[in-house]
N, CA, C and O atoms as CSV, one atom per row, in Angstrom:
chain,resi,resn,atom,element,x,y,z
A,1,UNK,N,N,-137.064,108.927,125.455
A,1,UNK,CA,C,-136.437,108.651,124.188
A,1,UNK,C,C,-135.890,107.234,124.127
A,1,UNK,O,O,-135.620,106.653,123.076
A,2,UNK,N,N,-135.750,106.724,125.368
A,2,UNK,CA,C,-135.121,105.100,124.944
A,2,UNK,C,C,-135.809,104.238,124.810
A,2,UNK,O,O,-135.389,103.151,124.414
A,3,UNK,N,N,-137.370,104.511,125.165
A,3,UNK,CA,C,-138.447,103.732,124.756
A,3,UNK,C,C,-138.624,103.504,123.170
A,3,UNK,O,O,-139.029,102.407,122.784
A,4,UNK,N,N,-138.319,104.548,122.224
A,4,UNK,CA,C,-138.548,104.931,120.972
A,4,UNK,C,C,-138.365,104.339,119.720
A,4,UNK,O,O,-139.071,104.598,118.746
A,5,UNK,N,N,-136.764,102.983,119.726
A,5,UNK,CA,C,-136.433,102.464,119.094
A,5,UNK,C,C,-137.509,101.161,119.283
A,5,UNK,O,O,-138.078,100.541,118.386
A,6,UNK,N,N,-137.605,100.934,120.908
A,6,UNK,CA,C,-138.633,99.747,120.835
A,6,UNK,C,C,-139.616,99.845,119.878
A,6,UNK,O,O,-139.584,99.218,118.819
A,7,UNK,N,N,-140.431,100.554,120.184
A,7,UNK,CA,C,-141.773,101.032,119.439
A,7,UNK,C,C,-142.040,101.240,118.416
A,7,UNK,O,O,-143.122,100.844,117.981
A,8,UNK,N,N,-140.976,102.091,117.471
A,8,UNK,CA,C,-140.928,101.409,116.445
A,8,UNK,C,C,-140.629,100.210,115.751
A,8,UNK,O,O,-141.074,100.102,114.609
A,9,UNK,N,N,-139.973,99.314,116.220
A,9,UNK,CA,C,-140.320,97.818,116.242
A,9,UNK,C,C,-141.434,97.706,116.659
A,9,UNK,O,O,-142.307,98.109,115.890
A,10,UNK,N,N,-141.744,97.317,117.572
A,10,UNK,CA,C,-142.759,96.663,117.982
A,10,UNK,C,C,-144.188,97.075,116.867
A,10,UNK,O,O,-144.807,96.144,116.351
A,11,UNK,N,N,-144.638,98.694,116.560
A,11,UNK,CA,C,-145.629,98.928,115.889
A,11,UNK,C,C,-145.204,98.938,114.685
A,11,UNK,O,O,-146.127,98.940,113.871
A,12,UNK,N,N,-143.832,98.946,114.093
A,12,UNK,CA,C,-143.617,98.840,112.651
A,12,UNK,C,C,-142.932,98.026,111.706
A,12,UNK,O,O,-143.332,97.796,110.565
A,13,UNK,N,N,-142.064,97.671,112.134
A,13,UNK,CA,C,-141.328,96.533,111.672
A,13,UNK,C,C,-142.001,95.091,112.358
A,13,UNK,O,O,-142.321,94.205,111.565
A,14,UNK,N,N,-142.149,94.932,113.400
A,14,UNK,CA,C,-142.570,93.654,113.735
A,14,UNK,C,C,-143.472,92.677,113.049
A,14,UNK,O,O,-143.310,91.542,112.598
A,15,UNK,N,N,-144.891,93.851,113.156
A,15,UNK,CA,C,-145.645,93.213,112.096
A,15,UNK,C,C,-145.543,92.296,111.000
A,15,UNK,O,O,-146.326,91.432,110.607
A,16,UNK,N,N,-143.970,92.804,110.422
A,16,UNK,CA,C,-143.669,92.460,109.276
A,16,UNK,C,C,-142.957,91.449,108.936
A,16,UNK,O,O,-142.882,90.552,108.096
A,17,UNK,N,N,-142.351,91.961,110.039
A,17,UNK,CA,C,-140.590,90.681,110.361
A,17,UNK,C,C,-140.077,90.235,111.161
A,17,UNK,O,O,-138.991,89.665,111.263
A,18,UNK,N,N,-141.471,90.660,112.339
A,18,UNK,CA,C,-141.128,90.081,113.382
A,18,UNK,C,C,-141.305,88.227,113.725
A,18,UNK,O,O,-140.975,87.606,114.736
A,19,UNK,N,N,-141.703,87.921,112.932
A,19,UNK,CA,C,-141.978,85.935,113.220
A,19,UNK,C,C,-141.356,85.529,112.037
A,19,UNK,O,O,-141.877,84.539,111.523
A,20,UNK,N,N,-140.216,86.093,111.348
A,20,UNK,CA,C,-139.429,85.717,110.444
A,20,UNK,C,C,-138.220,85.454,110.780
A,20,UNK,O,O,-137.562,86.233,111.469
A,21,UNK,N,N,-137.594,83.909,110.179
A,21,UNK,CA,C,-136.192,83.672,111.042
A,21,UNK,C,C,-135.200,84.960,110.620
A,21,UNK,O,O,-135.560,85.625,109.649
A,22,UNK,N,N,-134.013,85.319,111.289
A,22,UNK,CA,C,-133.218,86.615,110.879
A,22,UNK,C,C,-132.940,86.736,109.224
A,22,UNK,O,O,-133.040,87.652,108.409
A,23,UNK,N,N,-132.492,85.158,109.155
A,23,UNK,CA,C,-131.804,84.913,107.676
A,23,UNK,C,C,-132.538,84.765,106.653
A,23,UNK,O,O,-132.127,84.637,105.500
A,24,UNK,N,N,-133.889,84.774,107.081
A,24,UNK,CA,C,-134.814,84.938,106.090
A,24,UNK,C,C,-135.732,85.956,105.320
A,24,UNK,O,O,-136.697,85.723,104.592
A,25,UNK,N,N,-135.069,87.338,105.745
A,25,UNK,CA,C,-135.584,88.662,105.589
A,25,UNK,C,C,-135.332,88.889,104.202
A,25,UNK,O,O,-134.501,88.131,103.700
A,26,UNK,N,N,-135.669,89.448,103.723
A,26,UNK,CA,C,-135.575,89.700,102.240
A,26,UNK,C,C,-135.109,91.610,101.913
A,26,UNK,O,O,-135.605,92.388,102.728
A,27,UNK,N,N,-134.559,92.000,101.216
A,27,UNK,CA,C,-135.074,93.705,100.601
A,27,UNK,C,C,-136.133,93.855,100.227
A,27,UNK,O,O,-136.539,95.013,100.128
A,28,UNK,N,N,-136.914,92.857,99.908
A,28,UNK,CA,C,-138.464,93.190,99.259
A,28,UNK,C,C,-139.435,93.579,100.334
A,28,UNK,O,O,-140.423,94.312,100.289
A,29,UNK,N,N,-138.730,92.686,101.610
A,29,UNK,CA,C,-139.788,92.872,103.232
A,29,UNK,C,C,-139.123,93.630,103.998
A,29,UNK,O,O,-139.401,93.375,105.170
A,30,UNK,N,N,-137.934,94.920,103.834
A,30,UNK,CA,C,-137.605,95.754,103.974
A,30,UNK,C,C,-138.300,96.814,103.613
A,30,UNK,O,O,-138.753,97.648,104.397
A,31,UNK,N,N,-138.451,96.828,101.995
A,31,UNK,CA,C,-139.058,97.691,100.736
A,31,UNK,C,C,-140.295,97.845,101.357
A,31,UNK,O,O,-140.805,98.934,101.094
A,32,UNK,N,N,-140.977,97.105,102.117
A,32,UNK,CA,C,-142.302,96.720,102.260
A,32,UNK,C,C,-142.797,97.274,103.713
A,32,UNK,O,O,-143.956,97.327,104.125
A,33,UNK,N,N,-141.797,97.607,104.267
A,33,UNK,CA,C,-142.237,97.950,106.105
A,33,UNK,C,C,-141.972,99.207,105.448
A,33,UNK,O,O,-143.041,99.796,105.284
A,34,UNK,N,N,-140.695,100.058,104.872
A,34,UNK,CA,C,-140.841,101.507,104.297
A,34,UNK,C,C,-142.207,101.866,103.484
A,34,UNK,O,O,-142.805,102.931,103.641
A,35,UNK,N,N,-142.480,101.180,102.893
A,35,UNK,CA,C,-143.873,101.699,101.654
A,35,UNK,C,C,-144.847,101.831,102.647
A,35,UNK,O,O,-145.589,102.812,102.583
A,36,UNK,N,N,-145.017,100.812,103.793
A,36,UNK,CA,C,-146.417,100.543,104.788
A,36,UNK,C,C,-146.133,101.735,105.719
A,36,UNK,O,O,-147.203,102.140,106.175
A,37,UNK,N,N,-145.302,102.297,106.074
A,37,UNK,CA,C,-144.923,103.708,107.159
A,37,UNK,C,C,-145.238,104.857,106.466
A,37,UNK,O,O,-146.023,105.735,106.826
A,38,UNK,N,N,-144.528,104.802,105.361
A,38,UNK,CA,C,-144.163,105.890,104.573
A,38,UNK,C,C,-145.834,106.303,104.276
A,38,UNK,O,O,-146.228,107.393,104.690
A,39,UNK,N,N,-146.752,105.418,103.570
A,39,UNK,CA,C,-148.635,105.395,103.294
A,39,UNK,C,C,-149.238,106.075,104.569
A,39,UNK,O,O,-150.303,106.677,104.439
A,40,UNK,N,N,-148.655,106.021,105.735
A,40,UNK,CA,C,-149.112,106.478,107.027
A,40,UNK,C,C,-148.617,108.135,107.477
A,40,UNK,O,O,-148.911,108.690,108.536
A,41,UNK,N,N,-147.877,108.657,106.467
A,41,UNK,CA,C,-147.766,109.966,106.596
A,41,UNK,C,C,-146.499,110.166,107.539
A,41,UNK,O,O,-146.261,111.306,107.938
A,42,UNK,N,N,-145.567,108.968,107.963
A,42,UNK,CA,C,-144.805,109.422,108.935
A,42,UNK,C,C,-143.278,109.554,108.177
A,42,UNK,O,O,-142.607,108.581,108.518
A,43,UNK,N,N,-142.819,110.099,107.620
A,43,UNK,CA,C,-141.361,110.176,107.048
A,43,UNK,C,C,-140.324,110.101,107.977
A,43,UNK,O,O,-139.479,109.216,107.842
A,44,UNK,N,N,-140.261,110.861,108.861
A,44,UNK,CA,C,-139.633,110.630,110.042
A,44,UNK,C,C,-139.472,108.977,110.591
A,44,UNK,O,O,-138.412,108.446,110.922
A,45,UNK,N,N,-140.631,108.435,110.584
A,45,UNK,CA,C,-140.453,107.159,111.306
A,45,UNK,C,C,-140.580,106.310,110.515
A,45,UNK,O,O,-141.257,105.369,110.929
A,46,UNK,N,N,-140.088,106.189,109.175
A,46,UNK,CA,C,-139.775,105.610,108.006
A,46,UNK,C,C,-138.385,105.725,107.905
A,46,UNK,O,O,-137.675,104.814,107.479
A,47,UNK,N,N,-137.980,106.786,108.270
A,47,UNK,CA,C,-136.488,107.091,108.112
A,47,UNK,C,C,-135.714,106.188,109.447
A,47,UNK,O,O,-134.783,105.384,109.407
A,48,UNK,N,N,-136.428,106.635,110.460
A,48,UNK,CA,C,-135.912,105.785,111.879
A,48,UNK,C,C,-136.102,104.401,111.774
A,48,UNK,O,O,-135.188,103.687,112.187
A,49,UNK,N,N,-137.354,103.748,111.188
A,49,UNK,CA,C,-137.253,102.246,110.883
A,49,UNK,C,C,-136.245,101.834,110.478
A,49,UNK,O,O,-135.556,101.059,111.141
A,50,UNK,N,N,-135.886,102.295,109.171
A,50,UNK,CA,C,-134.356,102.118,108.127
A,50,UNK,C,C,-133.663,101.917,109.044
A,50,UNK,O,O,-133.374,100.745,109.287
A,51,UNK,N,N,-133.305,102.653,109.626
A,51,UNK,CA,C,-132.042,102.979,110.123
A,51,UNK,C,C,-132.111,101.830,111.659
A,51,UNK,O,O,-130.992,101.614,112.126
A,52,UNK,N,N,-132.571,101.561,111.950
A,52,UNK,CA,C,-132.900,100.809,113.350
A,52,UNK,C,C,-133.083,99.044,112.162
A,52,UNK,O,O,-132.777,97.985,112.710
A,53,UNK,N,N,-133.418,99.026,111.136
A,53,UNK,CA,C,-133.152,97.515,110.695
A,53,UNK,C,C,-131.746,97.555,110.055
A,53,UNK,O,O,-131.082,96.535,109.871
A,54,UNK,N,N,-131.363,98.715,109.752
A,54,UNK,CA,C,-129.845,98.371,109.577
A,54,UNK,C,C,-128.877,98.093,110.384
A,54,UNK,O,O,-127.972,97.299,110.125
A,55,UNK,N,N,-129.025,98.853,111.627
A,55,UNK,CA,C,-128.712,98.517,112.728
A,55,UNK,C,C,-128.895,97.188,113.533
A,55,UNK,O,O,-128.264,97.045,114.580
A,56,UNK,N,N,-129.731,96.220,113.082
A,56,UNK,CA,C,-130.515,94.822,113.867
A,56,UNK,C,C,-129.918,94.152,112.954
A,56,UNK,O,O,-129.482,93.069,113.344
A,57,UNK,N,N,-129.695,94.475,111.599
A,57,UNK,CA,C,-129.715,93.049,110.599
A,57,UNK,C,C,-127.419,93.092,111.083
A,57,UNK,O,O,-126.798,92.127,111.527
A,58,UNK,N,N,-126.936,94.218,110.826
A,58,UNK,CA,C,-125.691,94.316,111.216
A,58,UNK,C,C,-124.811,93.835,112.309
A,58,UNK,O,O,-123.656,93.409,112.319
A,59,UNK,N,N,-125.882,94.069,113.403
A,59,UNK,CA,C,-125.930,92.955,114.563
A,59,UNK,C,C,-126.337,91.650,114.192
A,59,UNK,O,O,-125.894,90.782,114.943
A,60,UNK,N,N,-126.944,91.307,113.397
A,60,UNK,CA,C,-126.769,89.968,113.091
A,60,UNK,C,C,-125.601,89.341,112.119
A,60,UNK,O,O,-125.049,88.241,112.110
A,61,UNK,N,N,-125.539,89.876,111.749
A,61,UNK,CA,C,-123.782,89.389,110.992
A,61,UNK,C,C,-122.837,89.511,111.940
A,61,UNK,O,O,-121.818,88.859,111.709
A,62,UNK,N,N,-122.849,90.156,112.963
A,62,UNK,CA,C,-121.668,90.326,113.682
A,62,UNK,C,C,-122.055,88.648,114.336
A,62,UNK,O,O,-121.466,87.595,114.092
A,63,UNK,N,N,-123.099,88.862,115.111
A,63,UNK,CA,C,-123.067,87.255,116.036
A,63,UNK,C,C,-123.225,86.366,114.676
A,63,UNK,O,O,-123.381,85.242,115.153
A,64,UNK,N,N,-123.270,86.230,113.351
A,64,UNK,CA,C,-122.796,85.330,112.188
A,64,UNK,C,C,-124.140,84.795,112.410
A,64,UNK,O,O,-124.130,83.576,112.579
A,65,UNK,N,N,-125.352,85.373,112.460
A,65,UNK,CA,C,-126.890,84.427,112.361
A,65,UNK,C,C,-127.115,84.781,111.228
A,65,UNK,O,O,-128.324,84.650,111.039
A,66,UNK,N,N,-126.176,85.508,109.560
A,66,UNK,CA,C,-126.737,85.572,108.566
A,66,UNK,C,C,-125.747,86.362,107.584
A,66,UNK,O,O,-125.144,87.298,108.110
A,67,UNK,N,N,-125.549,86.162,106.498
A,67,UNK,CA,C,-124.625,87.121,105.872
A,67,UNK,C,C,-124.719,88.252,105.186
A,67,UNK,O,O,-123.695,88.913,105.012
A,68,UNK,N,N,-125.844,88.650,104.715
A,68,UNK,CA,C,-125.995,89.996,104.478
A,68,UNK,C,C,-126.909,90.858,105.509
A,68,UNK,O,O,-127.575,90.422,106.448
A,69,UNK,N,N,-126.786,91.930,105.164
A,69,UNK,CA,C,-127.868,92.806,105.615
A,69,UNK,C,C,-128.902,93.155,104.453
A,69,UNK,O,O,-128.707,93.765,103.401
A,70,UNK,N,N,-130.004,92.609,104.943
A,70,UNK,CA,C,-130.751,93.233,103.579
A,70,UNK,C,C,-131.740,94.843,103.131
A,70,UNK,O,O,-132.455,95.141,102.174
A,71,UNK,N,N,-131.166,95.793,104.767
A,71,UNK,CA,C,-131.513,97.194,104.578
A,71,UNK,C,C,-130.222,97.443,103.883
A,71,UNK,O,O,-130.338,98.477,103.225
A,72,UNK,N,N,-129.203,96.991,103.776
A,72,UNK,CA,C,-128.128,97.622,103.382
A,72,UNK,C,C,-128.004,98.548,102.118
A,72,UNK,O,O,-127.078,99.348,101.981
A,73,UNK,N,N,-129.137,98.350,101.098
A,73,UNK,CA,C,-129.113,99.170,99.858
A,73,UNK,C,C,-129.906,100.164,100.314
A,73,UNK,O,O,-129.427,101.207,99.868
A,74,UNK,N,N,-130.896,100.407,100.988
A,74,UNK,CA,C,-131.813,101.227,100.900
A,74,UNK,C,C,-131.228,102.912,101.898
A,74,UNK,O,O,-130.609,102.871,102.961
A,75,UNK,N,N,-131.545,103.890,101.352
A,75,UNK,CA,C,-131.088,105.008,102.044
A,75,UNK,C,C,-132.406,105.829,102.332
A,75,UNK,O,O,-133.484,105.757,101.742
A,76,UNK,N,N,-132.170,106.340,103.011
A,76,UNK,CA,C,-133.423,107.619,103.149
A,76,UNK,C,C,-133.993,108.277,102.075
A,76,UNK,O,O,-134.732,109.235,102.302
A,77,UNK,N,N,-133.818,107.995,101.179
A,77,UNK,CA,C,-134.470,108.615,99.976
A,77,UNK,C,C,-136.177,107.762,99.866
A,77,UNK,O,O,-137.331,108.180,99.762
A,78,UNK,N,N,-135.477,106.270,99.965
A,78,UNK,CA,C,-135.941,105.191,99.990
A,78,UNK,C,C,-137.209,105.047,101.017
A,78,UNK,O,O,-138.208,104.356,100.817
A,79,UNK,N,N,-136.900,105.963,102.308
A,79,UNK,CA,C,-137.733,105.878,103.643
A,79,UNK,C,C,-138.836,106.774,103.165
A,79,UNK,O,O,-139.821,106.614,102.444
A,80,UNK,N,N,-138.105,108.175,104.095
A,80,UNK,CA,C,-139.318,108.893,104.623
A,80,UNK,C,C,-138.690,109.741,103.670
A,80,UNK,O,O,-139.525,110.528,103.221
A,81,UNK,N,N,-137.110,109.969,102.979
A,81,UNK,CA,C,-136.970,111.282,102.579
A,81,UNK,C,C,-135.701,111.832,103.306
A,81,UNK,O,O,-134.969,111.288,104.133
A,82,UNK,N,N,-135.658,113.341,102.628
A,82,UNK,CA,C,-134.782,114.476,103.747
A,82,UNK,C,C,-135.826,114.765,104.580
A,82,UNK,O,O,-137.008,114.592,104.280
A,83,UNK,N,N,-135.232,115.412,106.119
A,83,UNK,CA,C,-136.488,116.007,106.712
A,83,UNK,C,C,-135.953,116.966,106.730
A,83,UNK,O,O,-134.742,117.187,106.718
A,84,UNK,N,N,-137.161,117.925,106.775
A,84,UNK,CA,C,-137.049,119.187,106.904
A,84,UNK,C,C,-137.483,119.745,108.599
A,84,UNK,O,O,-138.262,119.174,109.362
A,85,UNK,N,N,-136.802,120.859,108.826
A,85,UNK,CA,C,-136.835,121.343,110.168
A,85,UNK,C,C,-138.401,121.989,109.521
A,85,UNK,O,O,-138.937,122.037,108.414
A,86,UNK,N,N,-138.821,122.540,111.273
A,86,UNK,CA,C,-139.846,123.080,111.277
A,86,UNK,C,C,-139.739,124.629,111.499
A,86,UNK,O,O,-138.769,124.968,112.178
A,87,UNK,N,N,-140.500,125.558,111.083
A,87,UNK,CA,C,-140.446,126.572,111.495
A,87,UNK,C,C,-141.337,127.142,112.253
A,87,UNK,O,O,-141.519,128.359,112.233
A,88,UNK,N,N,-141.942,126.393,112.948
A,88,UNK,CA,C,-143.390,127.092,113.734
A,88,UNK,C,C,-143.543,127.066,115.209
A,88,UNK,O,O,-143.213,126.224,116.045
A,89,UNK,N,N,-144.259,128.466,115.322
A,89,UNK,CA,C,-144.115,128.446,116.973
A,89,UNK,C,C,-145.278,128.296,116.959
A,89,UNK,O,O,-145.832,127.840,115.959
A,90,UNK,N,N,-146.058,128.693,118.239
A,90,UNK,CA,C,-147.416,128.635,118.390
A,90,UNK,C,C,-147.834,130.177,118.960
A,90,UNK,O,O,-147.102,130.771,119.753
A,91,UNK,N,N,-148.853,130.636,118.554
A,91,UNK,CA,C,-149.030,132.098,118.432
A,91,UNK,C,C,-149.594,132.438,120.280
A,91,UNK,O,O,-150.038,131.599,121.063
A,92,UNK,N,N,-149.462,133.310,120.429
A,92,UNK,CA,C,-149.945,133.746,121.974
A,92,UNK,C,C,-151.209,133.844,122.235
A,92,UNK,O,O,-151.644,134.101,123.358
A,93,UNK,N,N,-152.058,133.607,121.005
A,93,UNK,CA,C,-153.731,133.919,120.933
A,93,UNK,C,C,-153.763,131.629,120.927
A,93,UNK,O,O,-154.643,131.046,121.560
A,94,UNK,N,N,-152.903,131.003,120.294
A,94,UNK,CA,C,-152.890,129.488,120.142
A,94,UNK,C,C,-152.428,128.806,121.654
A,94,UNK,O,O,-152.837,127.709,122.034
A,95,UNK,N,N,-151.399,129.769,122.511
A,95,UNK,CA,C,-150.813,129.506,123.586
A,95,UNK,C,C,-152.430,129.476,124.997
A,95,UNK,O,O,-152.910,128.680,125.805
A,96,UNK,N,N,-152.706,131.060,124.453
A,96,UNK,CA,C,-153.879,131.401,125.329
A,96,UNK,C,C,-154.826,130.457,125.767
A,96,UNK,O,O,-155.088,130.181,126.938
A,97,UNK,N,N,-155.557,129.756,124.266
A,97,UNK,CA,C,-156.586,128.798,124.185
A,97,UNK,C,C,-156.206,127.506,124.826
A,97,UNK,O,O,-156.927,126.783,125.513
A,98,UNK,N,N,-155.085,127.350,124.527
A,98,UNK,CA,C,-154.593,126.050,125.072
A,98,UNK,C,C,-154.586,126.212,126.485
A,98,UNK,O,O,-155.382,125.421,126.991
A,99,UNK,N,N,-153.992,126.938,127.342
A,99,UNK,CA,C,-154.113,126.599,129.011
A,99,UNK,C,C,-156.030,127.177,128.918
A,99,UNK,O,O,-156.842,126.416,129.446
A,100,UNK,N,N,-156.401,128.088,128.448
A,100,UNK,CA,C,-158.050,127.944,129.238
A,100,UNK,C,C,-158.588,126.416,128.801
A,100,UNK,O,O,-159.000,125.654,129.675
A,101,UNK,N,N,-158.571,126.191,128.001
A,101,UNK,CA,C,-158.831,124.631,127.348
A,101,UNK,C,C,-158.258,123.754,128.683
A,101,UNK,O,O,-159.050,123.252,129.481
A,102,UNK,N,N,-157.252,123.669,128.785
A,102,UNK,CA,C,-156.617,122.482,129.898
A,102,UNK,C,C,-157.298,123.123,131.199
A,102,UNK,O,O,-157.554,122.187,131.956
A,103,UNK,N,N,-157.675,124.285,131.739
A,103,UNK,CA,C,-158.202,124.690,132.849
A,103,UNK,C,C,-159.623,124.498,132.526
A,103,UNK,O,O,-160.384,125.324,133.030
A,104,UNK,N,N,-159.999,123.824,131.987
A,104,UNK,CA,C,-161.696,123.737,131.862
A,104,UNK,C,C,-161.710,122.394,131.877
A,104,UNK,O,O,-162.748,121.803,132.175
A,105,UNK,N,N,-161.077,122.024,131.701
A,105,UNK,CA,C,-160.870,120.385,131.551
A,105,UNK,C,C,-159.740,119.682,133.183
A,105,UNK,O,O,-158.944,118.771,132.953
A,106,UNK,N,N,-159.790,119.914,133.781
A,106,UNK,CA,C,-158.811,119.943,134.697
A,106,UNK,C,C,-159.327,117.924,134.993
A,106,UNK,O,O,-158.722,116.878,135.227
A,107,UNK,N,N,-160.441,118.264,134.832
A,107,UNK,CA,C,-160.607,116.428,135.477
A,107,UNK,C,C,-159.643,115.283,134.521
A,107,UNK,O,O,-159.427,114.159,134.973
A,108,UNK,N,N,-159.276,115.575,133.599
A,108,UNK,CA,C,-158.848,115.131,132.488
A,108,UNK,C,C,-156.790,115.337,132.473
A,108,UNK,O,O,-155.852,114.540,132.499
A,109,UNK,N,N,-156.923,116.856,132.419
A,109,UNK,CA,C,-155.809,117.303,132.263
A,109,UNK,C,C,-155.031,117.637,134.114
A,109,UNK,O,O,-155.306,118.719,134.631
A,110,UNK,N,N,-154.414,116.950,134.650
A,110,UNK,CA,C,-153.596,117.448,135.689
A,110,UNK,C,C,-153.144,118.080,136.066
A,110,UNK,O,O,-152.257,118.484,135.314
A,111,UNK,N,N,-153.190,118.774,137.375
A,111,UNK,CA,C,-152.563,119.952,137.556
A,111,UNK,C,C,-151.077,119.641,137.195
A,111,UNK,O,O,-150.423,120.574,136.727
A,112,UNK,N,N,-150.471,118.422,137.364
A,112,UNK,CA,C,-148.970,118.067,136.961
A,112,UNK,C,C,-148.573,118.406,135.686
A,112,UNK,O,O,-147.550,119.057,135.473
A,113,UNK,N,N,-149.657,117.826,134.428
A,113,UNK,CA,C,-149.875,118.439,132.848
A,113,UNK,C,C,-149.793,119.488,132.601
A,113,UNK,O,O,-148.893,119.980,131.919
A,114,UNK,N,N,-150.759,120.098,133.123
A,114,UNK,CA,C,-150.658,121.915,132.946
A,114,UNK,C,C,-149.354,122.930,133.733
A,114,UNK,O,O,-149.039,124.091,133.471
A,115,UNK,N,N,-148.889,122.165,134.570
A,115,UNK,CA,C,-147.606,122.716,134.922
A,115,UNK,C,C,-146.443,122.296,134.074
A,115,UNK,O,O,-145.612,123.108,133.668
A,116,UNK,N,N,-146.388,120.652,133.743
A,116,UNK,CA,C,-145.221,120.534,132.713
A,116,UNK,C,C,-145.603,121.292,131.354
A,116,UNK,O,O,-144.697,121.938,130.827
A,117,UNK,N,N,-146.071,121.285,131.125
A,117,UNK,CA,C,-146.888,122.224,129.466
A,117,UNK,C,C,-146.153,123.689,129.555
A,117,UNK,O,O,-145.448,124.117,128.641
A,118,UNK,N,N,-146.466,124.560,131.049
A,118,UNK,CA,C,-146.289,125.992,131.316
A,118,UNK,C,C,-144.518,125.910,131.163
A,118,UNK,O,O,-143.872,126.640,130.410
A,119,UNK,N,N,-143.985,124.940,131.985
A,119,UNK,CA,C,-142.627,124.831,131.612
A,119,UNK,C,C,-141.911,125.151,130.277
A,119,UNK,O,O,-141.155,125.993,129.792
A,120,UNK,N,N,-142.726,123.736,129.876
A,120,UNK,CA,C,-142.170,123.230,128.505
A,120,UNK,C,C,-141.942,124.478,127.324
A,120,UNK,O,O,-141.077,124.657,126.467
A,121,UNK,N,N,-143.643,125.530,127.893
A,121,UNK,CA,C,-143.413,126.521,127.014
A,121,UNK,C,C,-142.365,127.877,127.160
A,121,UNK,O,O,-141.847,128.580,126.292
A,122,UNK,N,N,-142.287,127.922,128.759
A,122,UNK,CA,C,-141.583,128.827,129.441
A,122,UNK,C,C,-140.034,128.525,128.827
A,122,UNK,O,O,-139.448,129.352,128.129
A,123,UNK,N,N,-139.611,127.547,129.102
A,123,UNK,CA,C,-138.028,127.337,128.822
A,123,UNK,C,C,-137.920,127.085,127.349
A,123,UNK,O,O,-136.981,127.703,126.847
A,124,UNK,N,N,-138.505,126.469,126.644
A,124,UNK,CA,C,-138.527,126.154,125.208
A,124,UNK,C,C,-137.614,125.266,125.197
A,124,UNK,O,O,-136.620,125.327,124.473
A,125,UNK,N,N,-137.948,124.050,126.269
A,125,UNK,CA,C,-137.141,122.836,125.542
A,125,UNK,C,C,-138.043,122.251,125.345
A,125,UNK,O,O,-139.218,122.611,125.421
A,126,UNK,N,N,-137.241,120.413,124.821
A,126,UNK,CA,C,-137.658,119.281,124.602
A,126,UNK,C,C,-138.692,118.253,125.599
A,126,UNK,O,O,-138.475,118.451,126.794
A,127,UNK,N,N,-139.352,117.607,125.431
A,127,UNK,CA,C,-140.099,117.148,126.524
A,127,UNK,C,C,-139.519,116.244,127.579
A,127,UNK,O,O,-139.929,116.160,128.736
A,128,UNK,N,N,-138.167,115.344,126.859
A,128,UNK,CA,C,-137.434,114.504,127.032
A,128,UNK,C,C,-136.401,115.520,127.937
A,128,UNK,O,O,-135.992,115.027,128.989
A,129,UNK,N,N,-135.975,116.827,127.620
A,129,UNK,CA,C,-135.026,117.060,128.391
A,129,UNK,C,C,-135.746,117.346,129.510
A,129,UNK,O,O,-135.267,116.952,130.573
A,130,UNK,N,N,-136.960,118.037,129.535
A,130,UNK,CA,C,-137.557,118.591,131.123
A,130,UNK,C,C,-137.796,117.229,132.084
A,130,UNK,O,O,-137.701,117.363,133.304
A,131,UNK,N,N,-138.084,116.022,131.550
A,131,UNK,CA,C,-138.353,115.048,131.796
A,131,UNK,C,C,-137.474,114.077,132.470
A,131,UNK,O,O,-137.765,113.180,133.262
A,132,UNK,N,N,-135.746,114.635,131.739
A,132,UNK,CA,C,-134.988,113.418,132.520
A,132,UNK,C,C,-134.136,114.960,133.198
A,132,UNK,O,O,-133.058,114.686,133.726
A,133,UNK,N,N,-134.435,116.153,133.217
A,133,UNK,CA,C,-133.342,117.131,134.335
A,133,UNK,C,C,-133.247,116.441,135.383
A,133,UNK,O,O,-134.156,115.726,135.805
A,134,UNK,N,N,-131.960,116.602,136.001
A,134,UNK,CA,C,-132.146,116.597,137.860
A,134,UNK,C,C,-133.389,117.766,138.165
A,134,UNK,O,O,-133.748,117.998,139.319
């Protein structure tokens, strides 16, 4: 998960604003990294962009490299939206296919994969939590 904020920079905002001096960002090239995410089906990471240039441009007023923030008007409505939770599990006939699938494929899929997977489904957490447990 701490990789996450990078990356969305790097694949979404950068593009845009990344070779632009700080003080020269506009709401229109704000407006413009949301519309280009948002066309890509990701609401979620339209919403996290927002929120991660409000966060960068705010840090820049603090060290005084600029005086406004120019995400500052825009809210999630603006992004990706409300999100909505999910309600879906995966069925025991969807569970099934999936490990014979990864056991037919083993050259591909790791015995390490197919054991974090059996976990992941066994305990029903996050990938991030099985990932950083002691």
């Amino acid at each position: 998960m701490r990789n996450i904020p990078k990356r969305i920079y790097s694949k979404d905002i950068a593009p845009h604003i990344g070779s632009f001096n700080i003080d020269t960002v506009t709401a229109r090239d704000i407006r413009n990294i949301l519309k280009a995410i948002a066309a890509t089906g990701r609401p979620a990471i339209a919403n996290d962009a927002l929120m991660y240039c409000k966060q960068l441009f705010k840090h820049g007023i603090k060290l005084d490299l600029l005086g406004t923030n120019p995400a500052s008007a825009f809210s999630i409505s603006d992004a990706g939206g409300l999100e909505k939770s999910k309600d879906r599990a995966l069925t025991l006939e969807e569970v099934t296919t999936f490990f014979k699938i990864a056991r037919e494929n083993s050259n591909s899929f790791s015995r390490d994969n197919y054991l974090a997977c059996a976990l992941l489904i066994t305990l029903g957490v996050r990938k991030s939590e099985l990932a950083e447990a002691p």
